[in-house]
C-alpha positions in Angstrom: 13.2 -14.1 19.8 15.6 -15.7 21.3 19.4 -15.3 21.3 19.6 -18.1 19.3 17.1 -17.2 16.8 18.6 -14.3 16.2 21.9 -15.5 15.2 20.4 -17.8 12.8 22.2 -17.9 9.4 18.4 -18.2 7.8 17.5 -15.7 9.9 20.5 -13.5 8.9 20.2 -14.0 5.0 16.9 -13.3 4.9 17.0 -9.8 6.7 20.4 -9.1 4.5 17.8 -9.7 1.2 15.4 -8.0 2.5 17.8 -4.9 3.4 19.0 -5.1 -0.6 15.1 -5.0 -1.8 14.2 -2.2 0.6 17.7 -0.5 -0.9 16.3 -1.0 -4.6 15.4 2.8 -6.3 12.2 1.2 -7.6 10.8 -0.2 -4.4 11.8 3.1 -2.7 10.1 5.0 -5.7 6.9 2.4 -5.0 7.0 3.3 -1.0 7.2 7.0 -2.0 4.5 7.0 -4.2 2.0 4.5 -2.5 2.1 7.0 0.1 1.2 9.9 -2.0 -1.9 7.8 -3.3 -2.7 7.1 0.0 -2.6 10.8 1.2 -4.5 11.6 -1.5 -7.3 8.5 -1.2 -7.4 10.4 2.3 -7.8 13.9 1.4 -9.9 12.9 -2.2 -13.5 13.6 -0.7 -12.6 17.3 -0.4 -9.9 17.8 -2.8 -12.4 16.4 -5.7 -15.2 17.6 -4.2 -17.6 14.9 -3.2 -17.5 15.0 0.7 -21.3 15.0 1.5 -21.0 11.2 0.0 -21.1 10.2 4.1 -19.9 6.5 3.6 -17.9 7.0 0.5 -16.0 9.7 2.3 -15.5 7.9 5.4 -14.0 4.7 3.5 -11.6 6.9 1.7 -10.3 9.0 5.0 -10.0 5.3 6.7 -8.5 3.5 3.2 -6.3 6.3 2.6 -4.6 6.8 6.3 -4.4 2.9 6.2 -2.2 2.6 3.1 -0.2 6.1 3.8 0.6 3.9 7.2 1.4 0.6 5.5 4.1 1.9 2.9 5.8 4.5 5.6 6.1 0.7 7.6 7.6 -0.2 4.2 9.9 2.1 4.0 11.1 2.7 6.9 11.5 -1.5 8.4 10.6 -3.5 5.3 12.1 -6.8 7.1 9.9 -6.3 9.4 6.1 -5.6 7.5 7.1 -7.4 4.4 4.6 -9.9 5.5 1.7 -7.8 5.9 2.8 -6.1 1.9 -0.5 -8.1 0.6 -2.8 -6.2 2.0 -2.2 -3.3 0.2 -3.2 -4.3 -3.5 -6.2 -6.2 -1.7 -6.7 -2.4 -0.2 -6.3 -1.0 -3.9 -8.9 -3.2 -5.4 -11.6 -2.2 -2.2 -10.9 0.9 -3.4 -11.9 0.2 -7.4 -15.3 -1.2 -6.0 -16.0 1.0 -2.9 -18.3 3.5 -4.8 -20.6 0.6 -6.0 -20.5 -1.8 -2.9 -21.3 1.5 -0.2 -23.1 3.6 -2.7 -24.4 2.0 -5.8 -23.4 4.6 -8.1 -21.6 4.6 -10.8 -21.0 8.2 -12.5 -19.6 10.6 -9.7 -16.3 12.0 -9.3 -15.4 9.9 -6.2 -16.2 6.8 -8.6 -13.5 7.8 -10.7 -10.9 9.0 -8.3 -11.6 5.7 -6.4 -10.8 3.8 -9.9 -7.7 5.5 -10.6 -6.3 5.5 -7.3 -7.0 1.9 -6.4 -5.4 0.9 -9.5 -2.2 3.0 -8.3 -2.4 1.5 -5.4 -3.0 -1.9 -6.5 0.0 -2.2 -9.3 2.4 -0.4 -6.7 1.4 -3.0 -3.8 1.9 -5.6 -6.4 5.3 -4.5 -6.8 6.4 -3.9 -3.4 5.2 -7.8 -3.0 7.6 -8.8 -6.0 10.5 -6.9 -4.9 10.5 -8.6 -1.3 10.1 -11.9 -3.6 12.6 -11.7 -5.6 16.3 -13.5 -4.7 19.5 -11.6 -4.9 21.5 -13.2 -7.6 24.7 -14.6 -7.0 
């Protein structure tokens, strides 16, 4: 950017409110715990027990590491990935259909860990998108 740029009262507002959402308990709370889902998308395969599942297994160590990565970039410079904050309920809801789309089965455990944890991941990606949305108040 230039100097210029920089300086920019646009520019300058909108890194103030997104300084204020990042500062908000709840979207720290929502960086704290999407993190935890997304370790534990990583580590599910041998935690729950269903590591021989090859693909299945694969898609969670890659899903998981992927979101863990996205909410520390939340929390730790959310001015700056607050435009990429999408991806991660789109992530959540790969991981609700994973099990049937790279398996076709329905009834194992990594079905429903994939369930549950997508939808955690989902609802707090949705919320880290409405907190950056949402205008400080005057």
């Amino acid at each position: 950017m230039t100097r210029e740029m920089e300086s920019h009262p646009d520019i300058i507002r909108m890194r103030e409110r997104y300084e204020v959402a990042a500062a908000n308990p709840a979207v720290q709370l929502a960086d704290g715990v999407t993190l935890l889902a997304g370790l534990f998308l990583a580590l599910s395969p041998w935690i729950v027990g269903f590591a021989n599942a090859g693909s299945l297994t694969m898609n969670n160590l890659v899903t998981g590491i992927a979101v863990a990565l996205l909410s520390l970039g939340f929390s730790s410079a959310f001015g700056r990935t607050y435009g990429i904050a999408w991806t991660a309920p789109f992530i959540g809801l790969w991981t609700i259909v994973a099990p049937w789309l790279i398996r076709g089965e329905a009834t194992t455990a990594g079905t429903v860990t994939n369930v549950i944890v997508g939808a955690v991941i989902t609802v707090l990606g949705l919320i880290t998108v409405g907190m950056g949305m949402t205008r400080k108040r005057r």
